[in-house]
C-alpha positions in Angstrom: 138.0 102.4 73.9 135.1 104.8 73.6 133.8 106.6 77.2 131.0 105.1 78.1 128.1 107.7 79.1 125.9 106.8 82.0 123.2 108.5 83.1 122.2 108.6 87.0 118.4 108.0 88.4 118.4 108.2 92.0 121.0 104.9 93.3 121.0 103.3 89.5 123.2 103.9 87.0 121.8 103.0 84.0 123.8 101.7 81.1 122.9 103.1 77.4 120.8 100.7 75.2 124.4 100.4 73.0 126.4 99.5 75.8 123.9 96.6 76.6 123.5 95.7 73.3 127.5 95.3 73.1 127.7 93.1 76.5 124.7 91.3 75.3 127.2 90.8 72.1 130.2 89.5 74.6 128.1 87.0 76.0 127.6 88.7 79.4 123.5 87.9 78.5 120.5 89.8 79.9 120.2 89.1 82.9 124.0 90.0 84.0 123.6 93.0 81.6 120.7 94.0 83.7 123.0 93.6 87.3 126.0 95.6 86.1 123.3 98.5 85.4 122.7 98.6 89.0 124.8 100.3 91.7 123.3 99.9 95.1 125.4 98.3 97.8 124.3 94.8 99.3 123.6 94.6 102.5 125.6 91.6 103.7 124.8 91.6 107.6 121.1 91.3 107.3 121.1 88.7 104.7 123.8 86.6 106.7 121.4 87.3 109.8 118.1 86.2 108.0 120.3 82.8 106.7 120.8 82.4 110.3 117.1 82.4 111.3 116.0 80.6 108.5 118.6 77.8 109.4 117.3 77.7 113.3 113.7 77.9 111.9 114.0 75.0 110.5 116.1 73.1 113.1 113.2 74.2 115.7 110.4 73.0 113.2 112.6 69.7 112.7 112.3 69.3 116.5 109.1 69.6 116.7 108.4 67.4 113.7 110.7 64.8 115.6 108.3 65.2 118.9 104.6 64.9 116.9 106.1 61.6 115.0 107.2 60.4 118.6 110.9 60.3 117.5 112.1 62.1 120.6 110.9 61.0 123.8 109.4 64.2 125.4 108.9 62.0 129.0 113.1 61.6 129.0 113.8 65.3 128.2 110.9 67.1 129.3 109.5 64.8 132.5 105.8 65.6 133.6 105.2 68.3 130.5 103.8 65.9 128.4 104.0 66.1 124.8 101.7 69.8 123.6 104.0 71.7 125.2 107.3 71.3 124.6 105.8 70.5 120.5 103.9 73.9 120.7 107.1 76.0 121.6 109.5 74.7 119.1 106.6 75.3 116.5 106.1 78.9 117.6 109.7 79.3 117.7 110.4 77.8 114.9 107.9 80.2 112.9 108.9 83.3 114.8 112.7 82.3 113.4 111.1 81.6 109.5 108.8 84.0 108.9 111.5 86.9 109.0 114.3 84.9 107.5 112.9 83.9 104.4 111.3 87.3 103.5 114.5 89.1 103.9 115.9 86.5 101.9 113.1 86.5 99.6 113.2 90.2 99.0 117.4 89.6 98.9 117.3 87.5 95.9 114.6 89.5 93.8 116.7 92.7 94.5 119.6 90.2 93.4 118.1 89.5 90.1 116.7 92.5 89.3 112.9 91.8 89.5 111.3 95.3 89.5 109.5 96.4 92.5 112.4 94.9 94.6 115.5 96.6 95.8 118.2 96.2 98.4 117.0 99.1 100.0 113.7 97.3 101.6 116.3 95.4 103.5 116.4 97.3 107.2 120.1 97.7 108.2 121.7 95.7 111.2 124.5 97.5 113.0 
C-alpha cells in the first residue's frame, strides 16, 4: 500500500486528485469521494433537536388545519373562545416550531452532501 499524502486547509483534509481518481475507480463514485475528503464532526444534538421541532411543527400546523376545515370541534375543547383563537395559536406555534427546524436541517443536509458554501459549522451547538 502506498501512504497516502493529504494536505490540511483549515477543518478539511483534502484527498489528492489520484487518490479520488482511484476511489472513483473502486466504485466509491463522486459524491462519496467528495464526503471522505471532509473531516469536520457532525453535530448530532442540534440536528436531532431541529427533527424534533420540525415534527411538532407540523403536528401544530395539522391542528390547526383540523380546526379551519371544522374537523375538531373548538366549542367541545375550547368552550366560549370560538374558533380564531385557538386556530391562530397552533399556526403561530406551529411556524415558530418550522421555521428553525427545517433550516438547520436544510443547512444539515447541504453540509451533508457537500454543496459549497454550506458546512456543519453554521450549525450553533446545543449543550
Amino acid at each position: 500500500h502506498e501512504s497516502r499524502q493529504r494536505r490540511q486547509t483549515g477543518r478539511r483534509t483534502m484527498l489528492s486528485s489520484e487518490e479520488m481518481e482511484a476511489e472513483h475507480r473502486q466504485g466509491v463514485g463522486r459524491d462519496r469521494a467528495r464526503l471522505l475528503e471532509r473531516d469536520e464532526e457532525v453535530p448530532v444534538r442540534p440536528i436531532l433537536l431541529a427533527v424534533g421541532f420540525v415534527v411538532s411543527g407540523i403536528v401544530l400546523l395539522s391542528v390547526w388545519g383540523a380546526i379551519m376545515t371544522g374537523a375538531i370541534d373548538t366549542e367541545k375543547w375550547w368552550p366560549g373562545q370560538g374558533w380564531k383563537t385557538p386556530a391562530l395559536s397552533f399556526f403561530v406555534l406551529g411556524i415558530i416550531c418550522m421555521l428553525p427546524g427545517s433550516y438547520t436541517l436544510w443547512i444539515a443536509y447541504h453540509a451533508w452532501r457537500g454543496t459549497r458554501g454550506y458546512n456543519f459549522s453554521q450549525i450553533p451547538n446545543v449543550r
